[in-house]
CHARMM-style PDB file with segment names, atoms N, HN, CA, C and O in Angstrom:
ATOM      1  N   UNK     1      17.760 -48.206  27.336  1.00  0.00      PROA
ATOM      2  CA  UNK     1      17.546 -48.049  25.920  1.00  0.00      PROA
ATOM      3  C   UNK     1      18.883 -48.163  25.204  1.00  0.00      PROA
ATOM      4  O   UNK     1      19.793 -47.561  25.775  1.00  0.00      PROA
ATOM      5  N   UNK     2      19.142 -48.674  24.305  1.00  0.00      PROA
ATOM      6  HN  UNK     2      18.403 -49.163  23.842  1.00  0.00      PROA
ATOM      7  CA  UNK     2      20.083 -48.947  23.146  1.00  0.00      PROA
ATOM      8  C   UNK     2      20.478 -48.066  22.529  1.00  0.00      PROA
ATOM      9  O   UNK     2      19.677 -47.765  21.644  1.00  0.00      PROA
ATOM     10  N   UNK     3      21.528 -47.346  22.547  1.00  0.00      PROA
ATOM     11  HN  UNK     3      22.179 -47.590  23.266  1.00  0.00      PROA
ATOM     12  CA  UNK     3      22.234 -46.505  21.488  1.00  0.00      PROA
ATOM     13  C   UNK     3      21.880 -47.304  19.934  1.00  0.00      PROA
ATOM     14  O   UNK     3      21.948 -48.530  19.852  1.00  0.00      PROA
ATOM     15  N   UNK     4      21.608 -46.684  19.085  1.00  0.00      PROA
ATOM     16  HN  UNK     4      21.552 -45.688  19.152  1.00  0.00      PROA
ATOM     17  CA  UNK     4      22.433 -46.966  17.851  1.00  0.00      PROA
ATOM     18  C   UNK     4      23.198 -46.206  17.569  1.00  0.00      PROA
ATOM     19  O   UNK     4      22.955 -45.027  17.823  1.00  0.00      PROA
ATOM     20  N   UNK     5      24.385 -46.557  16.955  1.00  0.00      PROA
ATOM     21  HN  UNK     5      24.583 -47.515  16.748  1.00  0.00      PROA
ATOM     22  CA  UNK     5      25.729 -46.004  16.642  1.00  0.00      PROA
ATOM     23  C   UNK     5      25.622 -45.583  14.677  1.00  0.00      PROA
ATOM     24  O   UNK     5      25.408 -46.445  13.825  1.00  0.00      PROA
ATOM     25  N   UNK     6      25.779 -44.483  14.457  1.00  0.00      PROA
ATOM     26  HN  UNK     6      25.953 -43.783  15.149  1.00  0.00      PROA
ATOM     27  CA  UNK     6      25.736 -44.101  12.778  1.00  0.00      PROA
ATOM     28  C   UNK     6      26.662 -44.745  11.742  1.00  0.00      PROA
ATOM     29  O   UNK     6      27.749 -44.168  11.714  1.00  0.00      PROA
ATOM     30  N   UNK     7      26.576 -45.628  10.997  1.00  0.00      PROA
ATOM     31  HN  UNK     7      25.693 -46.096  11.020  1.00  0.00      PROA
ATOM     32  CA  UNK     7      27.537 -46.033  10.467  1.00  0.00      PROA
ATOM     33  C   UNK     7      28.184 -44.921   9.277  1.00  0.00      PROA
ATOM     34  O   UNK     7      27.548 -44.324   8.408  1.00  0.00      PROA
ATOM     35  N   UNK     8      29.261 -44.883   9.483  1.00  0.00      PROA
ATOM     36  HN  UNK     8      29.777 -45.368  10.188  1.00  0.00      PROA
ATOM     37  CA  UNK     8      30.007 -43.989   8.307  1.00  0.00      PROA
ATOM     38  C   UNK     8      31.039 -44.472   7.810  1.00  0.00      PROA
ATOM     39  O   UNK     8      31.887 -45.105   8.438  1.00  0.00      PROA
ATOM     40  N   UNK     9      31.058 -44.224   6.674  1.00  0.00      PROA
ATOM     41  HN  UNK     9      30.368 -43.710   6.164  1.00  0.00      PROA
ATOM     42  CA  UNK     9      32.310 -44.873   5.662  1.00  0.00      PROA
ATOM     43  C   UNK     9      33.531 -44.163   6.244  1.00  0.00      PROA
ATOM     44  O   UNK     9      33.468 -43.136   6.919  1.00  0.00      PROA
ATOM     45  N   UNK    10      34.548 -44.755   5.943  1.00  0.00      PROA
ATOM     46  HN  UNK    10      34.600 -45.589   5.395  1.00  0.00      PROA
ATOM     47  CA  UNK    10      35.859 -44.548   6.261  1.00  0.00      PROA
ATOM     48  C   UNK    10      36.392 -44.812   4.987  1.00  0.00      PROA
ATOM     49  O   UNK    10      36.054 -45.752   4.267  1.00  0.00      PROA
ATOM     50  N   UNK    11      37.559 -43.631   4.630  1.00  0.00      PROA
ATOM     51  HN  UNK    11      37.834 -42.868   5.215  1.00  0.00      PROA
ATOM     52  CA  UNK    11      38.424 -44.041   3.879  1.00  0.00      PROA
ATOM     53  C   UNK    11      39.644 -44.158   4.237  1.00  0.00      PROA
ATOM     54  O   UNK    11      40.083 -43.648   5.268  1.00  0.00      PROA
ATOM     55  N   UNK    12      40.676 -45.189   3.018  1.00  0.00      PROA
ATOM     56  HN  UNK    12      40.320 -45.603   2.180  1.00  0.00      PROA
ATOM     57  CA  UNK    12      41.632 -45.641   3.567  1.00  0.00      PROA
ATOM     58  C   UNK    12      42.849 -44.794   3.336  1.00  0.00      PROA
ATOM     59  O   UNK    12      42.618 -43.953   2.468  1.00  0.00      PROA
ATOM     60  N   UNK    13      43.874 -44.740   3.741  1.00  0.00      PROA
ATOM     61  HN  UNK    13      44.062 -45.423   4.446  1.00  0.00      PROA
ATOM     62  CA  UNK    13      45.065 -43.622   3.426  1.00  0.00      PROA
ATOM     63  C   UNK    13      46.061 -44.915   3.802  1.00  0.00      PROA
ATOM     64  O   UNK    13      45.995 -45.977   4.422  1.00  0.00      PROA
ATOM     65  N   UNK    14      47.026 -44.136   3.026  1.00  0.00      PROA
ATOM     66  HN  UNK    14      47.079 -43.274   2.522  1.00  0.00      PROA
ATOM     67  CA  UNK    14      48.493 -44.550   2.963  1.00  0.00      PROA
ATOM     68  C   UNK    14      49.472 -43.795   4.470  1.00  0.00      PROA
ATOM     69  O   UNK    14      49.704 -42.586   4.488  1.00  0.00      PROA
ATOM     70  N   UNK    15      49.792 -44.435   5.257  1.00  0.00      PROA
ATOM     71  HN  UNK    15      49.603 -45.417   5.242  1.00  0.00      PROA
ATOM     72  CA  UNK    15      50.805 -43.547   6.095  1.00  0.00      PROA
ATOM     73  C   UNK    15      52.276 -44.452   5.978  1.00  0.00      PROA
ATOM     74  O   UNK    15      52.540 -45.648   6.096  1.00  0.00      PROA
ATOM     75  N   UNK    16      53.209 -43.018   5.631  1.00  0.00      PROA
ATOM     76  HN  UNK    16      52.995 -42.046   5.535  1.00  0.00      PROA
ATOM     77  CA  UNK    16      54.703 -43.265   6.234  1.00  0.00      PROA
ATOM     78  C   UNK    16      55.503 -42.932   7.791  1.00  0.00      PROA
ATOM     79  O   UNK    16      56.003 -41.896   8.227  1.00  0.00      PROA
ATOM     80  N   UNK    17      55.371 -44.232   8.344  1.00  0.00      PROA
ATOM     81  HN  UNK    17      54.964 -45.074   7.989  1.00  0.00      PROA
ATOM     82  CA  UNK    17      56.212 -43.447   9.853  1.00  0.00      PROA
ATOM     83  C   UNK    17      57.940 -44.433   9.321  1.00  0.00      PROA
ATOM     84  O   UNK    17      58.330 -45.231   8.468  1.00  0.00      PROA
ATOM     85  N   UNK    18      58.454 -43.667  10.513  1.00  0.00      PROA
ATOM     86  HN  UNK    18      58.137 -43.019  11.206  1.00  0.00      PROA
ATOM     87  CA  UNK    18      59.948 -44.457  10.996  1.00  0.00      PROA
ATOM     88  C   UNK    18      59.495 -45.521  11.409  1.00  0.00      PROA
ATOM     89  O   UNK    18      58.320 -45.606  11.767  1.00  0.00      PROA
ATOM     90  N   UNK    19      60.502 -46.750  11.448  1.00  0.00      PROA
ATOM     91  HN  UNK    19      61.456 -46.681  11.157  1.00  0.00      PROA
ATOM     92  CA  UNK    19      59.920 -47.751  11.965  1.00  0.00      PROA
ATOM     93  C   UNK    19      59.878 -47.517  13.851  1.00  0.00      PROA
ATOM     94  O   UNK    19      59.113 -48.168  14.562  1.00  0.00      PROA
ATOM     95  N   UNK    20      60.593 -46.751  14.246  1.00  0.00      PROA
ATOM     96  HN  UNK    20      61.215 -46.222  13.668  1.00  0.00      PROA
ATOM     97  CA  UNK    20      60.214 -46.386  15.764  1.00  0.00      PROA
ATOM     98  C   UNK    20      59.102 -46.266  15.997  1.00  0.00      PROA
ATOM     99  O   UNK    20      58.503 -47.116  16.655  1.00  0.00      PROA
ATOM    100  N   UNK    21      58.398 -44.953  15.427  1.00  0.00      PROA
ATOM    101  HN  UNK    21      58.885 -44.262  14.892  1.00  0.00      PROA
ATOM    102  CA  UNK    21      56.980 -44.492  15.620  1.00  0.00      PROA
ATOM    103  C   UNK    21      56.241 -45.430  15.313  1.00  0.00      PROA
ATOM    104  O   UNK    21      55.225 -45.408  16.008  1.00  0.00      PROA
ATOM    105  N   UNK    22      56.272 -46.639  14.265  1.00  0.00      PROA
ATOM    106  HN  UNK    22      57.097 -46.657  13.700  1.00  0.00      PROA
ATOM    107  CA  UNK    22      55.637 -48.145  14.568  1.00  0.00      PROA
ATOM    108  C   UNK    22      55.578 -48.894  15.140  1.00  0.00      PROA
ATOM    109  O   UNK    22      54.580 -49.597  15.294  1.00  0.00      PROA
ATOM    110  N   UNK    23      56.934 -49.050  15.816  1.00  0.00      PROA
ATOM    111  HN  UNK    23      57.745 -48.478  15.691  1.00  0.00      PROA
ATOM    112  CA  UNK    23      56.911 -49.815  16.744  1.00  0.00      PROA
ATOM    113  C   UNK    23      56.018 -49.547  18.241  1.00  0.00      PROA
ATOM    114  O   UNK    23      55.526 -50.298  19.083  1.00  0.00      PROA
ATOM    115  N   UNK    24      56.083 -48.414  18.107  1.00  0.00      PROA
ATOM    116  HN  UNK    24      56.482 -47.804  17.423  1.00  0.00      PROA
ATOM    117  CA  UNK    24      55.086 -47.445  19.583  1.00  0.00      PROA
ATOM    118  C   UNK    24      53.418 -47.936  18.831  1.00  0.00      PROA
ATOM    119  O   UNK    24      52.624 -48.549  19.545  1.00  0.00      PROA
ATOM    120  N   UNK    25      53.187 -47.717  17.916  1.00  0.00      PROA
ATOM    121  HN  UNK    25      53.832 -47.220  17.336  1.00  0.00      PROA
ATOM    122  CA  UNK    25      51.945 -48.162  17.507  1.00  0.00      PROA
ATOM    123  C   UNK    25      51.956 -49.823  17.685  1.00  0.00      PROA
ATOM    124  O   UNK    25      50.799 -50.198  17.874  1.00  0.00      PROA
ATOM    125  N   UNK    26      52.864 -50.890  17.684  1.00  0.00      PROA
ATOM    126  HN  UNK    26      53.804 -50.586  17.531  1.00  0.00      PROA
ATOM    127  CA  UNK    26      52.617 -51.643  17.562  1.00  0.00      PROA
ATOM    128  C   UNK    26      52.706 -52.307  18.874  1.00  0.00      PROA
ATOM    129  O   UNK    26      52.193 -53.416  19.018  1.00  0.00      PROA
ATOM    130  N   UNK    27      53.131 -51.895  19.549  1.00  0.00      PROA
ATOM    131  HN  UNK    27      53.548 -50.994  19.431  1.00  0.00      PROA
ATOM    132  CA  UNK    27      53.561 -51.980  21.653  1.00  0.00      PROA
ATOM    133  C   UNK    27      51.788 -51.937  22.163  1.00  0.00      PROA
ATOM    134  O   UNK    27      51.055 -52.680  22.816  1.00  0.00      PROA
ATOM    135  N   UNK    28      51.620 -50.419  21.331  1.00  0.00      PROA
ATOM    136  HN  UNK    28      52.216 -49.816  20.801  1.00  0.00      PROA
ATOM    137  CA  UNK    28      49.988 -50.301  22.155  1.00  0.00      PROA
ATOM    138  C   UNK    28      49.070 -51.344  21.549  1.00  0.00      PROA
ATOM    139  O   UNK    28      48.063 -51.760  22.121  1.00  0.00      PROA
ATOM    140  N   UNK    29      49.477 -51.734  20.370  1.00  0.00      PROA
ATOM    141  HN  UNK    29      50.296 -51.396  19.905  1.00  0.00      PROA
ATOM    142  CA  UNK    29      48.500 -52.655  20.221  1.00  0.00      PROA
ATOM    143  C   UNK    29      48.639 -53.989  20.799  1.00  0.00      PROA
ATOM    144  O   UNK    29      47.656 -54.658  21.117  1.00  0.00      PROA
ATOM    145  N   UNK    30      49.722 -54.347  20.926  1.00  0.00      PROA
ATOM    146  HN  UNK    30      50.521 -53.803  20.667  1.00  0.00      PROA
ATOM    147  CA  UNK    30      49.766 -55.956  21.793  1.00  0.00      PROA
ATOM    148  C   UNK    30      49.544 -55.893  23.086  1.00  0.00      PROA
ATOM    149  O   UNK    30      49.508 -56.993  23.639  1.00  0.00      PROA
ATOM    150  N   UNK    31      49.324 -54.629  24.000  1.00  0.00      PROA
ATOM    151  HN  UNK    31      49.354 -53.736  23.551  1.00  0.00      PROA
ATOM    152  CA  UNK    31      49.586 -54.439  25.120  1.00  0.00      PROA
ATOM    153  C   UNK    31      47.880 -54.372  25.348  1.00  0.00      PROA
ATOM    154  O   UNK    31      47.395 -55.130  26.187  1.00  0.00      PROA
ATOM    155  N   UNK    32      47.103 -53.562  24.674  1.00  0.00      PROA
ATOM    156  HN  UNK    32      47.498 -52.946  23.992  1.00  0.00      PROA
ATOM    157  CA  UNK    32      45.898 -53.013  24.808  1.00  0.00      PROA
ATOM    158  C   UNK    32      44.929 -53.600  24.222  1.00  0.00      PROA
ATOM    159  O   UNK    32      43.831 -53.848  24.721  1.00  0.00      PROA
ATOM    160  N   UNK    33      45.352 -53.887  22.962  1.00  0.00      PROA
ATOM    161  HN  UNK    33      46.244 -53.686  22.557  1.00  0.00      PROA
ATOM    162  CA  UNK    33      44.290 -54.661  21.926  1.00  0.00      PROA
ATOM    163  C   UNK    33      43.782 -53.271  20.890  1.00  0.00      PROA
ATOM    164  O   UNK    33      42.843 -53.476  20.122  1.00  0.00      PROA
ATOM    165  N   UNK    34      44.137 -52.522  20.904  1.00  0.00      PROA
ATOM    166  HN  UNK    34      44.900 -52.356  21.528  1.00  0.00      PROA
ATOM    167  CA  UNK    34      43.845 -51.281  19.756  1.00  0.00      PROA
ATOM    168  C   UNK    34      44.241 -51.541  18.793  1.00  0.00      PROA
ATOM    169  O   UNK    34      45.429 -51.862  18.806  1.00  0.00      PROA
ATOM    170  N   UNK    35      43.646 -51.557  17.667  1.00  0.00      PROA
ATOM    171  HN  UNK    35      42.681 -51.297  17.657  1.00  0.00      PROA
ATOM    172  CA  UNK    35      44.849 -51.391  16.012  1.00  0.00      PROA
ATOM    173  C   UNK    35      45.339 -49.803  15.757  1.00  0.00      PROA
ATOM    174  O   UNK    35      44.630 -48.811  15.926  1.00  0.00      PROA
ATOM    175  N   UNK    36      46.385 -49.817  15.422  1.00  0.00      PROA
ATOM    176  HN  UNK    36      46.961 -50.622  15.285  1.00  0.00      PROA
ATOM    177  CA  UNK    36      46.797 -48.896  14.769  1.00  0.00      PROA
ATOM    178  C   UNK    36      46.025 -47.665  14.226  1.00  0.00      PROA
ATOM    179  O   UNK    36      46.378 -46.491  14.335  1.00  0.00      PROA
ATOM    180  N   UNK    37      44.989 -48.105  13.666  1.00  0.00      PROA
ATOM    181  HN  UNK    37      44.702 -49.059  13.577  1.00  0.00      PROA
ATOM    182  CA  UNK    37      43.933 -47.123  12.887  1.00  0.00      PROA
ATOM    183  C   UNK    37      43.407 -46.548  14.206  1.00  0.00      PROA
ATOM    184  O   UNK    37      43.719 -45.404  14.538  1.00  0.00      PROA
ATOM    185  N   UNK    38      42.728 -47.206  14.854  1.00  0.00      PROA
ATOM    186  HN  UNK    38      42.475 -48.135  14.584  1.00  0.00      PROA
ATOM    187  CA  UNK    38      42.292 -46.634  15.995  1.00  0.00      PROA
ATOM    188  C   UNK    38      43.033 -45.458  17.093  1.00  0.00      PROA
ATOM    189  O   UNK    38      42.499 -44.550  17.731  1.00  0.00      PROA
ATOM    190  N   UNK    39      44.388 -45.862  17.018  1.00  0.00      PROA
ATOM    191  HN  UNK    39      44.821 -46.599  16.500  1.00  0.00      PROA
ATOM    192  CA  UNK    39      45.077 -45.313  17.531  1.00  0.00      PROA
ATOM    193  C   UNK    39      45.366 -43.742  17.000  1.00  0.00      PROA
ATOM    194  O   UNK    39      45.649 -42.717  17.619  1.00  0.00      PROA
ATOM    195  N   UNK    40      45.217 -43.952  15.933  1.00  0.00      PROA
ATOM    196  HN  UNK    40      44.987 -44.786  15.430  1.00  0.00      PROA
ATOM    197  CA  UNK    40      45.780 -42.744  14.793  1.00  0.00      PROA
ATOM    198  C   UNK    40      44.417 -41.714  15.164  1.00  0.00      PROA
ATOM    199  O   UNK    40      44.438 -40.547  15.556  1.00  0.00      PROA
ATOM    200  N   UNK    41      43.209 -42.633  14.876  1.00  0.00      PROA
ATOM    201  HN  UNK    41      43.192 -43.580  14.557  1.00  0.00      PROA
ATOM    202  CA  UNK    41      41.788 -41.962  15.153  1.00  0.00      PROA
ATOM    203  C   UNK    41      41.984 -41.023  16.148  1.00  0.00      PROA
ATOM    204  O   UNK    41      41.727 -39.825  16.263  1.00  0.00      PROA
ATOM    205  N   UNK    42      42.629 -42.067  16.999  1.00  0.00      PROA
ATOM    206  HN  UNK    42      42.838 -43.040  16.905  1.00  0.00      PROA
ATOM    207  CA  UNK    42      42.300 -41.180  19.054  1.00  0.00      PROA
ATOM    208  C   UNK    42      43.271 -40.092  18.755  1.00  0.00      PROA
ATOM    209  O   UNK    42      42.718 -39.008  18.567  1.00  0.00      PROA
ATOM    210  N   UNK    43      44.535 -40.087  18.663  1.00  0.00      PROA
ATOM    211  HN  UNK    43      44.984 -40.968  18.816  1.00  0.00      PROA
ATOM    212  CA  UNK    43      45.589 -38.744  18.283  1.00  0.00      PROA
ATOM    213  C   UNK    43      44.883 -37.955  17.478  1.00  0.00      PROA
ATOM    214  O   UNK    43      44.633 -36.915  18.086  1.00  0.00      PROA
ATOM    215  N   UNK    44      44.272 -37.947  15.987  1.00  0.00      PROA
ATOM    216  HN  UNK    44      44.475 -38.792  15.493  1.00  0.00      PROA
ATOM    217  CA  UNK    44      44.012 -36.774  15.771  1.00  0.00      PROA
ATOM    218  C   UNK    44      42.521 -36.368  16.375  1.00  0.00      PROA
ATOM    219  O   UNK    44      42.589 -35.147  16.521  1.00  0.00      PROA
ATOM    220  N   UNK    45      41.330 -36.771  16.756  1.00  0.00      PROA
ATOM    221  HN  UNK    45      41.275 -37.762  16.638  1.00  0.00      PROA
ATOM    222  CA  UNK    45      40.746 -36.168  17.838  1.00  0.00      PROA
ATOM    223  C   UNK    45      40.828 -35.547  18.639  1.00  0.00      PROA
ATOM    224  O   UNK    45      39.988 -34.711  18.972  1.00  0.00      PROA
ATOM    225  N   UNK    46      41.962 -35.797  19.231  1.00  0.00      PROA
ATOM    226  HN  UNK    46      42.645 -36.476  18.960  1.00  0.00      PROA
ATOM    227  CA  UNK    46      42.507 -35.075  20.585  1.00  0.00      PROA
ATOM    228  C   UNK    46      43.349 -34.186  20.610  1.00  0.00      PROA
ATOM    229  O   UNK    46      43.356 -33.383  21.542  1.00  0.00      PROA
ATOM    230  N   UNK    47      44.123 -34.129  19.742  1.00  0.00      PROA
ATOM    231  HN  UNK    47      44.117 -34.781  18.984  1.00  0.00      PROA
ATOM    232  CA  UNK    47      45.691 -33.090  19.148  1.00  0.00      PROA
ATOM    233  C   UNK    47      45.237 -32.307  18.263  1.00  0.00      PROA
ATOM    234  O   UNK    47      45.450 -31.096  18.221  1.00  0.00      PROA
ATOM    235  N   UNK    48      44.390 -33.130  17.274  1.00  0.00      PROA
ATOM    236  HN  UNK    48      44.217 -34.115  17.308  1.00  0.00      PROA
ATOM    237  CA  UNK    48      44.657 -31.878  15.805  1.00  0.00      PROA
ATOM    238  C   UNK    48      43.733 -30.787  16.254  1.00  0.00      PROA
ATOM    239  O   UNK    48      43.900 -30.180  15.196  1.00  0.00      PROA
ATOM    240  N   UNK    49      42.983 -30.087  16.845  1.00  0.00      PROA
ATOM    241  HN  UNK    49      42.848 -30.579  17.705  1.00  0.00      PROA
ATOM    242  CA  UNK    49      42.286 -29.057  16.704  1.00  0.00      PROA
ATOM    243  C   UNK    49      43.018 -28.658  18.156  1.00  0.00      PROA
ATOM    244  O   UNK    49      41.952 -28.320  18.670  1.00  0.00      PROA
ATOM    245  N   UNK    50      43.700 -28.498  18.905  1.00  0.00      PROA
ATOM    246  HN  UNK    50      44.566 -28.772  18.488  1.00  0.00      PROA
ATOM    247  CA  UNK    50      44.689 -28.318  19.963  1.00  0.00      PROA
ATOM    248  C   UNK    50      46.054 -27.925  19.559  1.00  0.00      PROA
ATOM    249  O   UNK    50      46.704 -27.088  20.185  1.00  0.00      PROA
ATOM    250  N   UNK    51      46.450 -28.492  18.584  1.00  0.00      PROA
ATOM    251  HN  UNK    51      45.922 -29.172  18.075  1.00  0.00      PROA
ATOM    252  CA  UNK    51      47.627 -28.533  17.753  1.00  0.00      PROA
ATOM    253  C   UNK    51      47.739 -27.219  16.723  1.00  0.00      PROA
ATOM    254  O   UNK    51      48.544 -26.288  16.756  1.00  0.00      PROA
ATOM    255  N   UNK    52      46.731 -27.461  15.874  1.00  0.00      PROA
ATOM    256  HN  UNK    52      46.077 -28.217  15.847  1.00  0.00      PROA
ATOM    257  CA  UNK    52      46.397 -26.846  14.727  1.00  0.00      PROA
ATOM    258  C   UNK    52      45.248 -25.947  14.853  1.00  0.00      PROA
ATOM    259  O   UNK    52      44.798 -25.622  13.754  1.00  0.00      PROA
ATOM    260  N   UNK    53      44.534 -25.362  16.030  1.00  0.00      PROA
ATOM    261  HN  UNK    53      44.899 -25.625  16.922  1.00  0.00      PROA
ATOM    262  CA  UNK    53      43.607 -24.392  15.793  1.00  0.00      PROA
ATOM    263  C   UNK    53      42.061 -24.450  15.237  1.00  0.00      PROA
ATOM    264  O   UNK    53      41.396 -25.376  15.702  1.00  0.00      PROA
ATOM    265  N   UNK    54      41.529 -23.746  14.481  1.00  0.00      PROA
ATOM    266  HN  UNK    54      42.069 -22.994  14.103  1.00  0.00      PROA
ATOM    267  CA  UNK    54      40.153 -24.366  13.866  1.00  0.00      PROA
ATOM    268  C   UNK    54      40.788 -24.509  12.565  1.00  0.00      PROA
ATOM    269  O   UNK    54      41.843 -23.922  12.324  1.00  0.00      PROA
ATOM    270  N   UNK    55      40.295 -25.141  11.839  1.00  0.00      PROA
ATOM    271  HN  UNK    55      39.438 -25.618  12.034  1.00  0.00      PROA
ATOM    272  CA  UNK    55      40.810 -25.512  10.598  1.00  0.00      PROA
ATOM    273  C   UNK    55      39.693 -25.779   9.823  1.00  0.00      PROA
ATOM    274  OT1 UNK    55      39.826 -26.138   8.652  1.00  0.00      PROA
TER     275      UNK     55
END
């Protein structure tokens, strides 16, 4: 049987990194095929409520 997947809007944000911390975003993406956004997605999933507690 077929998942359907929920579509949900996303909004867009502005981020400032160093260009280092871009460049690490931009390594995983030529290496893996992830964009950036995605990447950002997977870190705060996994960190921010680990990081930061319940919020």
């Amino acid at each position: 049987m077929e998942e359907v997947e929920e579509k949900r809007e996303k909004k867009n944000i502005t981020l400032r990194l160093f260009p280092e911390e871009d460049l690490v975003l931009e390594k995983i993406k030529k290496k893996y095929g992830i964009s950036k956004s995605e990447q950002i997605e997977t870190l705060i999933k996994k960190y921010a409520r680990e990081e930061y507690g319940a919020y």
